[in-house]
C-alpha angles and dihedrals in degrees: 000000000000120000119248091250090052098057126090106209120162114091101223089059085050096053091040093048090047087046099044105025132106102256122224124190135199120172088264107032152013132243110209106181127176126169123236140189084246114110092220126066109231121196124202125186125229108200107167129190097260084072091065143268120333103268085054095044084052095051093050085051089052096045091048092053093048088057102037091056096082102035095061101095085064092074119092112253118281099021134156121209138190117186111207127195120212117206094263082068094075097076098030116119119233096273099042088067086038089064091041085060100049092044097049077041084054090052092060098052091055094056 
């Protein structure tokens, strides 16, 4: 679970963060990151309908937190991150998404 002060939770900051963000893609999912003036990188997930049902689109949540978690401190400070699945994600095993993360993660470094 991510702590409160890692968890980005009102909807305007989500939509600004996917509009105005550096995008970052990986074949599952997709890394949305903006800076802010905050000291603490928050992280928000964006699993849409076209993932699956709702106890697929859940489990793919889940799945994502539990990855995310400790891979935060990789993010530069400040950070806000949305963390968007793309359809493939729906049938994708824990590590697979895992992977996803740390190459779209990999992507940021580099820039």
């Amino acid at each position: 679970m991510l702590p409160a002060s890692a968890r980005l939770r009102k909807s305007s900051e989500i939509s600004a963060v996917m509009k105005s963000g550096t995008r970052f893609s990986a074949k599952l999912v997709v890394l949305h990151v903006a800076q802010s003036s905050s000291e603490h990188t928050k992280v928000a997930f964006a699993v849409g309908k076209n993932v699956g049902n709702s106890v697929v689109r859940h489990k793919v949540t889940r799945q994502l937190r539990h990855a995310i978690t400790p891979l935060i401190g990789s993010f530069p400070a400040g950070s806000h991150v949305v963390i968007r699945a793309l359809p493939e994600a729906n049938q994708a095993s824990f590590s697979q998404l895992s992977e996803n993360l740390k190459f779209a993660l990999s992507k940021l470094a580099k820039s």
